[in-house]
Backbone as JSON, one array per atom type, in Angstrom:
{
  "sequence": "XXXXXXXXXXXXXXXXXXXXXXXXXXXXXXXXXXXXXXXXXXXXXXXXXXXXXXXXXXXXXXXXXXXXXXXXXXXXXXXXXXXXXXXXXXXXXXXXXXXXXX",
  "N": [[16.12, 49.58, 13.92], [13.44, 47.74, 12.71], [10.13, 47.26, 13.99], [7.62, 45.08, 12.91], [4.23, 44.98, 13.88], [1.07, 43.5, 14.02], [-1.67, 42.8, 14.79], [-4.76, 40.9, 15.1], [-8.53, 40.32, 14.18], [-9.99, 37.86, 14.28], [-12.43, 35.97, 12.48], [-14.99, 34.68, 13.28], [-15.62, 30.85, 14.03], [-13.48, 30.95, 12.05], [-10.98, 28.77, 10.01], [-8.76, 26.92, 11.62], [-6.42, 25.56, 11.15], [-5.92, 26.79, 8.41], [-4.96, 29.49, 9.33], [-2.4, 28.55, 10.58], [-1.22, 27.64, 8.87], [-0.86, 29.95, 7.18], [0.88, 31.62, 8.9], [2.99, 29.45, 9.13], [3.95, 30.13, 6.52], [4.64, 33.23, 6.58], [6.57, 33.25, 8.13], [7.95, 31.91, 6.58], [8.72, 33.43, 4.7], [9.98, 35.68, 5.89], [12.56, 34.41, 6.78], [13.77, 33.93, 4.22], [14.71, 36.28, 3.25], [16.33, 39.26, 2.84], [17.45, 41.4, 5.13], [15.44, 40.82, 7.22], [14.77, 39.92, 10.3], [13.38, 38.64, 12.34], [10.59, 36.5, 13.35], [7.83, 36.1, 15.04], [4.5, 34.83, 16.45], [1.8, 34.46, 17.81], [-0.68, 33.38, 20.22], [-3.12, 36.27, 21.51], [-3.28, 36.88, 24.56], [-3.82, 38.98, 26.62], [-3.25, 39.89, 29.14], [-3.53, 42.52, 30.78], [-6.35, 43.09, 29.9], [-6.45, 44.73, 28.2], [-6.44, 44.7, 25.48], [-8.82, 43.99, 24.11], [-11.04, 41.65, 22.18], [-8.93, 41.17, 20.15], [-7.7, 39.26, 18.48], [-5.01, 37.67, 18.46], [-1.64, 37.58, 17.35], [0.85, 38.8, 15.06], [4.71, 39.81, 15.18], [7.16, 41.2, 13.09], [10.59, 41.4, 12.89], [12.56, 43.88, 11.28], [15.43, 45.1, 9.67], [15.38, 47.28, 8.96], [13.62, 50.66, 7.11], [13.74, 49.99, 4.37], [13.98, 46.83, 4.11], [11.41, 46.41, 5.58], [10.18, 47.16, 3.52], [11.31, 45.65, 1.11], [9.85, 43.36, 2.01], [7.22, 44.08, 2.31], [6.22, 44.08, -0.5], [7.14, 41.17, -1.42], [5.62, 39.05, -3.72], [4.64, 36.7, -2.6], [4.25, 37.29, 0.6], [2.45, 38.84, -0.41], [0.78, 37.06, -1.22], [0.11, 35.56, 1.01], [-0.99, 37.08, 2.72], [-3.14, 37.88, 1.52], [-4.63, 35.53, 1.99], [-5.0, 35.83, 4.82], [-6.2, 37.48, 5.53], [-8.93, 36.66, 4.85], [-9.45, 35.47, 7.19], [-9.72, 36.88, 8.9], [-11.79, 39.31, 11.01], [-14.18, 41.08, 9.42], [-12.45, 41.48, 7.11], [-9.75, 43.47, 5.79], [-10.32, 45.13, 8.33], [-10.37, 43.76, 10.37], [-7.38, 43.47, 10.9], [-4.64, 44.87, 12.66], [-2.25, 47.27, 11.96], [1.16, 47.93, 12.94], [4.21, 50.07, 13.06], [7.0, 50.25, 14.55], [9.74, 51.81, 15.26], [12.31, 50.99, 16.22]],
  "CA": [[15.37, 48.38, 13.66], [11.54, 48.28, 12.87], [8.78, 45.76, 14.57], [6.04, 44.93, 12.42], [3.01, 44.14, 14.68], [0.33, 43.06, 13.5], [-2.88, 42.6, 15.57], [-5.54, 40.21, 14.21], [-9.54, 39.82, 15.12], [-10.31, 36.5, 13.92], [-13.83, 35.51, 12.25], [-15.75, 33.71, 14.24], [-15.24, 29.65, 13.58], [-11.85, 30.29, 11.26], [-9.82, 27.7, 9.91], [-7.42, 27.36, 12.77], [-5.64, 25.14, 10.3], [-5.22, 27.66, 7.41], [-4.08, 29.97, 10.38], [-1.37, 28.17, 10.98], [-0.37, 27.68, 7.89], [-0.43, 30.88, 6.57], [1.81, 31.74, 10.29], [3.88, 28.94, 9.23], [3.95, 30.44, 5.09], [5.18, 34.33, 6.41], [7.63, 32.87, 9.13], [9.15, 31.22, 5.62], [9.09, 34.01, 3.77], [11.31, 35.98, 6.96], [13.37, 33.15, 6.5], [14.38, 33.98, 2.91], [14.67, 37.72, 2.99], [17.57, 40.1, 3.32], [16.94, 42.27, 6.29], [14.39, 39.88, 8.24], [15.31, 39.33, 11.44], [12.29, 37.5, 12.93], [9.21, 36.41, 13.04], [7.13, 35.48, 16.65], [3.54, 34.9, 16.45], [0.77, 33.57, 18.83], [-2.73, 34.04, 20.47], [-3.11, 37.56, 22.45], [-3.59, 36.65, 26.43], [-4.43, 39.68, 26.97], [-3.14, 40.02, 30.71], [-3.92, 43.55, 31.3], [-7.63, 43.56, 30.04], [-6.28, 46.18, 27.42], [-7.07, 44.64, 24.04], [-10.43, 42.41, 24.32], [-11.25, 41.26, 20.66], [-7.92, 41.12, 19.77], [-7.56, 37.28, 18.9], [-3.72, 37.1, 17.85], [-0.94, 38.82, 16.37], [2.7, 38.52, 14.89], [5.53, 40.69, 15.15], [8.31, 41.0, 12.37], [11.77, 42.61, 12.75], [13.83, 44.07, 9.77], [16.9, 45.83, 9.74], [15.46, 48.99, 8.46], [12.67, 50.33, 6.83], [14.05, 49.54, 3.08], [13.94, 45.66, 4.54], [10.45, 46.19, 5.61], [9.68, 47.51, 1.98], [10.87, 44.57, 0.29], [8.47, 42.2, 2.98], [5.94, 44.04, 1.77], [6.35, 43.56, -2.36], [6.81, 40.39, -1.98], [4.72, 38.19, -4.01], [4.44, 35.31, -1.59], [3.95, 37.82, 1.26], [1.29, 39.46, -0.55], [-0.18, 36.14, -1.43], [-0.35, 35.34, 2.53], [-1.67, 38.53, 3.1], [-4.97, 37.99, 1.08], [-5.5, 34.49, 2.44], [-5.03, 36.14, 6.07], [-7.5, 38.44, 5.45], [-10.15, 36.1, 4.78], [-9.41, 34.65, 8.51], [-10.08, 38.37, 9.76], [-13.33, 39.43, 11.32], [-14.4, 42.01, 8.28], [-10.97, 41.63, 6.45], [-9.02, 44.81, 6.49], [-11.16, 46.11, 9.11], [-9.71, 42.76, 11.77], [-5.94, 43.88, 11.3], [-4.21, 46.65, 13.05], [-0.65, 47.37, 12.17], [2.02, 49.29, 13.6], [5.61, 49.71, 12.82], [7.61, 50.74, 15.72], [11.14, 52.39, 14.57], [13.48, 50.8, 18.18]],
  "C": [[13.88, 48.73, 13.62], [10.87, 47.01, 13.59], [7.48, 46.26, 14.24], [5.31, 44.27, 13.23], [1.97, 44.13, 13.88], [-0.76, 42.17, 14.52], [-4.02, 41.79, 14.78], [-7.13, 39.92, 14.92], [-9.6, 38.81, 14.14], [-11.8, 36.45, 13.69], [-14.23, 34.62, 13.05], [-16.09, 31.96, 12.95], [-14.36, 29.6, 12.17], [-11.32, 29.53, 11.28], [-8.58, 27.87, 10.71], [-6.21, 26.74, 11.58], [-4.74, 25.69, 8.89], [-4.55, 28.59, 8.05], [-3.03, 29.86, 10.33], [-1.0, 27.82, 9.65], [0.25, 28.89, 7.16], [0.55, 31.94, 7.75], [2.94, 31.07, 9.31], [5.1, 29.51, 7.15], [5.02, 31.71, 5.83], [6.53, 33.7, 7.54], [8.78, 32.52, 7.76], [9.49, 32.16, 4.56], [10.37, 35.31, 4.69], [12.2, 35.39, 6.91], [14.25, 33.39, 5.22], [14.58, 35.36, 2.58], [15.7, 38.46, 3.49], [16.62, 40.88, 4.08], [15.85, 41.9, 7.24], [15.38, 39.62, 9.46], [14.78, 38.54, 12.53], [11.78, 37.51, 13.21], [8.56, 35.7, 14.51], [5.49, 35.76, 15.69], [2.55, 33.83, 17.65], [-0.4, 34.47, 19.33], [-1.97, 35.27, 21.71], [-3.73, 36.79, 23.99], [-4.28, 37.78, 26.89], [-4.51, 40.38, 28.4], [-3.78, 41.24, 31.69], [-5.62, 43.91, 31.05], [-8.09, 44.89, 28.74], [-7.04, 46.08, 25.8], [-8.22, 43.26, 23.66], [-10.67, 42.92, 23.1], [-10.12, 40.73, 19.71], [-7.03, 39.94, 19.76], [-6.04, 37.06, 19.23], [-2.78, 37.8, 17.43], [0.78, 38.14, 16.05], [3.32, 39.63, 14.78], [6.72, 40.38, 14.11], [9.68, 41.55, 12.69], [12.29, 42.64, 11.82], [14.83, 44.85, 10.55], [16.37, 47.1, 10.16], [13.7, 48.96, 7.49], [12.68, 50.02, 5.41], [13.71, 47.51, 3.11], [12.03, 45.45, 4.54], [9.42, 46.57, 4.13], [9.48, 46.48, 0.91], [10.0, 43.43, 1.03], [7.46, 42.45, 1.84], [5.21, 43.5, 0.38], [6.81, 42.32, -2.49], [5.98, 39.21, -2.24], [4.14, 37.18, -2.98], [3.49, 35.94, -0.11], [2.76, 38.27, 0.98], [0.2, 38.35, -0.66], [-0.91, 35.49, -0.16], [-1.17, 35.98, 2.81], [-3.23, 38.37, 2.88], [-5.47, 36.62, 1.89], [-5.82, 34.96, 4.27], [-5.87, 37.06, 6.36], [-8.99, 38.06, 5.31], [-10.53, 35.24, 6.06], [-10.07, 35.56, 9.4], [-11.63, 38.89, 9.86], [-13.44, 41.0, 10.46], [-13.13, 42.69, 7.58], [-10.2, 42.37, 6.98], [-9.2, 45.48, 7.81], [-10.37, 44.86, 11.05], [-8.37, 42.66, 11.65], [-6.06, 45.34, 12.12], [-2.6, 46.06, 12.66], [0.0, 48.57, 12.07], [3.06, 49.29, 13.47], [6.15, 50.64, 13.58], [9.35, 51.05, 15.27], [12.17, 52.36, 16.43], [14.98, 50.71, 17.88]]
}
C-alpha cells in the first residue's frame, strides 16, 4: 500500500473556504478511482513541536503505486492541484510530499 502525505504551509489570510472545497473536490476524486482507498485531511496540531509552519495536510492511500499514478493524471486532480497551490505560502515551495510504500 502507499500513503500520500501531503504537508501544506498555508498563505497567510487564505480562503479557508476554497480550502475546504478543494479538501472536499480531492476526497471526491478518491471516491471515483480504482485503487483509492482513502482520503483523511485536517489542520496539523503539531503535538510534538516537530513541524511549526506546517498549517495542514492530507494523506491518500492507494493500492499500489500504478493506483497512485492514475491520482496523479487525473484531470480533476490536477485541476485541484493548481487551485491548492495558490492557498500555499510560495506555491510549490508550501507543499511537502512523501509517499510511504507500508
Amino acid at each position: 500500500m502507499i500513503a500520500h502525505v501531503v504537508m501544506m504551509r498555508l498563505a497567510p489570510g487564505h480562503d479557508t473556504g476554497e480550502l475546504a472545497a478543494v479538501m472536499e473536490g480531492l476526497g471526491q476524486v478518491m471516491g471515483r478511482l480504482s485503487g483509492a482507498l482513502g482520503f483523511e485531511h485536517g489542520v496539523n496540531r503539531d503535538y510534538e513541536n516537530l513541524s511549526p509552519g506546517w498549517d495542514a495536510g492530507f494523506i491518500c492511500r492507494f493500492t499500489d503505486a500504478a493506483a497512485l499514478a492514475t491520482y496523479a493524471a487525473d484531470p480533476e486532480h490536477r485541476a485541484l492541484s493548481q487551485r491548492l497551490l495558490a492557498l500555499c505560502a510560495g506555491g510549490l515551495a508550501g507543499l511537502m510530499v512523501i509517499d510511504l510504500d507500508v
